[in-house]
N, C-alpha and C positions, 0 to 999 in steps of 0.2 A: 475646501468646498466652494469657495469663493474664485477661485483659479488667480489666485495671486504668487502662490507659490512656484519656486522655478522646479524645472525637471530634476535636477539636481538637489535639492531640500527634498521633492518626495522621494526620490529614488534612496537617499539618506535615510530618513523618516522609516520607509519600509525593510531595509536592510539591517535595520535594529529591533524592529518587527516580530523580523521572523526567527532572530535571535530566542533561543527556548531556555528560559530561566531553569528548565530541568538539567542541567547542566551546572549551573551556579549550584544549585541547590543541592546535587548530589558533594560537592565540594564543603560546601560549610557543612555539612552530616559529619565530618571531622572533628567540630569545632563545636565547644558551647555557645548556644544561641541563645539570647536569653526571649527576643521577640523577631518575628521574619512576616513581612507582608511581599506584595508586589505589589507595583503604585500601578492601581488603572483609573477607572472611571471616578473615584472619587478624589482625584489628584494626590500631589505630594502629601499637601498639608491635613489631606481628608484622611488618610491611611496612616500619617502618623501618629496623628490625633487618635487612631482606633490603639496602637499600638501604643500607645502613654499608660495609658488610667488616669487615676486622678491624684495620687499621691507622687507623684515627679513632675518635672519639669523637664525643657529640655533649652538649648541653644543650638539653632544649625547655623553653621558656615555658608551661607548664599554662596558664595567665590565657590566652594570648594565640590559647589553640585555639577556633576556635569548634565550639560544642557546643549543644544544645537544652537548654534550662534545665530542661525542663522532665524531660530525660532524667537531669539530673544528681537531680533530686527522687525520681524512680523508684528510682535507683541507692541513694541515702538509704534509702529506702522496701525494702532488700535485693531489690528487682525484677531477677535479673541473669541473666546467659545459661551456662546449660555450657557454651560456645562461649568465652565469655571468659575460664572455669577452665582451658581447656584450654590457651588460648593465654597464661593467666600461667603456665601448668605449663611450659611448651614455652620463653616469650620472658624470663620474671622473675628469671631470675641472669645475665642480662645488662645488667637496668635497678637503679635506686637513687632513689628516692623522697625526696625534702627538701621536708617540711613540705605535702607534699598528701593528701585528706580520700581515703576510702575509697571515693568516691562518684566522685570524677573518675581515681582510680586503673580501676574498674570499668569507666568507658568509653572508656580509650585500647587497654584488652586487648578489649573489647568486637568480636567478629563486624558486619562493615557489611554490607546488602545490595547496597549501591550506592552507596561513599562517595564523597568529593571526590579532588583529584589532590594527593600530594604532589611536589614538586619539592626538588631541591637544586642552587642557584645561586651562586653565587658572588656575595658580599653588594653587591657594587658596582651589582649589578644587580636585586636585591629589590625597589627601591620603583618601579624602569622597569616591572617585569612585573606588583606591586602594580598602579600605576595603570592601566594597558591591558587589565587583566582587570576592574577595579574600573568602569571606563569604556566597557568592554563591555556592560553592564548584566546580565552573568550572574548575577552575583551579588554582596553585598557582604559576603560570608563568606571574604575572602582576608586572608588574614594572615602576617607573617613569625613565624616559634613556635618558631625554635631557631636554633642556631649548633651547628657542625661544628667543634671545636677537638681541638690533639694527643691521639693515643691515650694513656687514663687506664685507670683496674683495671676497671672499669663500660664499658660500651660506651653505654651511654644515662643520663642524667641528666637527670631529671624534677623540677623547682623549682616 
C-alpha cells in the first residue's frame, strides 16, 4: 500500500494468491483431519487460535512456517498492517513467544488476503499428507510447524 514493495515481492505475493486451496483441499479429503482452516484476515495466530479450543495447547515451529523472505525484511523495515495490531490485540494473551525476532512475530498476527490451509492431523499421518500434496505439484510450501500437546497456561507456544 505504501509502494515500498519491489515488483518482484508483489508479483510473488499475488502468484500465491491466486493459488486455489480447493485443490489442497480436495487432497486431504483422503486423510483424517481432525481440524482445517485457511489463514486470512485474522492472521496465523488468529485462526489457529479458533482452531484450538480450550482444552490443548499447542507449539509451532516459527523456522518451519513457510513465509516470503522477503516479507520478513519488510516486517524488519516496520512495514506492518493495523490489521495485524488488531489481531495481537485480540489473539496475544493467548500466545508466548521464546526467542523469536519482531519481524516473524509481525507476520504470524499479520491479515492474509488469501492464505494457505492449515490442517491438524494426527502426527502418524503428517508426512502421508506432506508427500501427496508435495507430489501434487501445488506446491512445495507444505510443511509440519507445530505439535498439539496437554493443555499448559499459554494456549500457543511460539519457539
Amino acid at each position: 500500500r505504501v509502494g515500498e514493495a519491489s515488483i518482484k515481492v508483489l508479483n510473488e505475493a499475488v502468484e500465491s494468491m491466486k493459488m486455489l486451496n480447493k485443490y489442497a483441499c480436495e487432497i486431504s479429503k483422503k486423510y483424517k483431519i481432525n481440524a482445517c482452516t485457511d489463514v486470512t484476515g485474522f492472521g496465523f495466530l488468529g485462526h489457529l487460535l479458533e482452531m484450538m479450543g480450550e482444552d490443548k495447547s499447542c507449539h509451532i515451529f516459527a523456522g518451519d512456517i513457510p513465509v516470503f523472505e522477503d516479507a520478513i525484511n519488510l516486517a524488519n523495515e516496520f512495514l506492518i498492517t493495523a490489521g495485524a495490531q488488531r489481531n495481537r490485540n485480540h489473539v496475544g494473551k493467548n500466545v508466548e513467544f521464546i526467542d523469536i525476532d519482531f519481524a516473524m512475530e509481525e507476520l504470524l498476527f499479520d491479515p492474509q488476503t488469501s492464505g494457505g490451509l492449515m490442517y491438524a492431523v494426527e502426527a502418524k499421518y503428517g508426512d502421508e499428507i506432506i508427500k501427496a500434496l508435495r507430489e501434487s505439484g501445488l506446491s512445495t510450501e507444505v510443511a509440519v510447524i507445530g505439535q498439539v500437546v496437554p493443555k499448559k497456561e499459554k494456549l500457543i507456544y511460539v519457539r
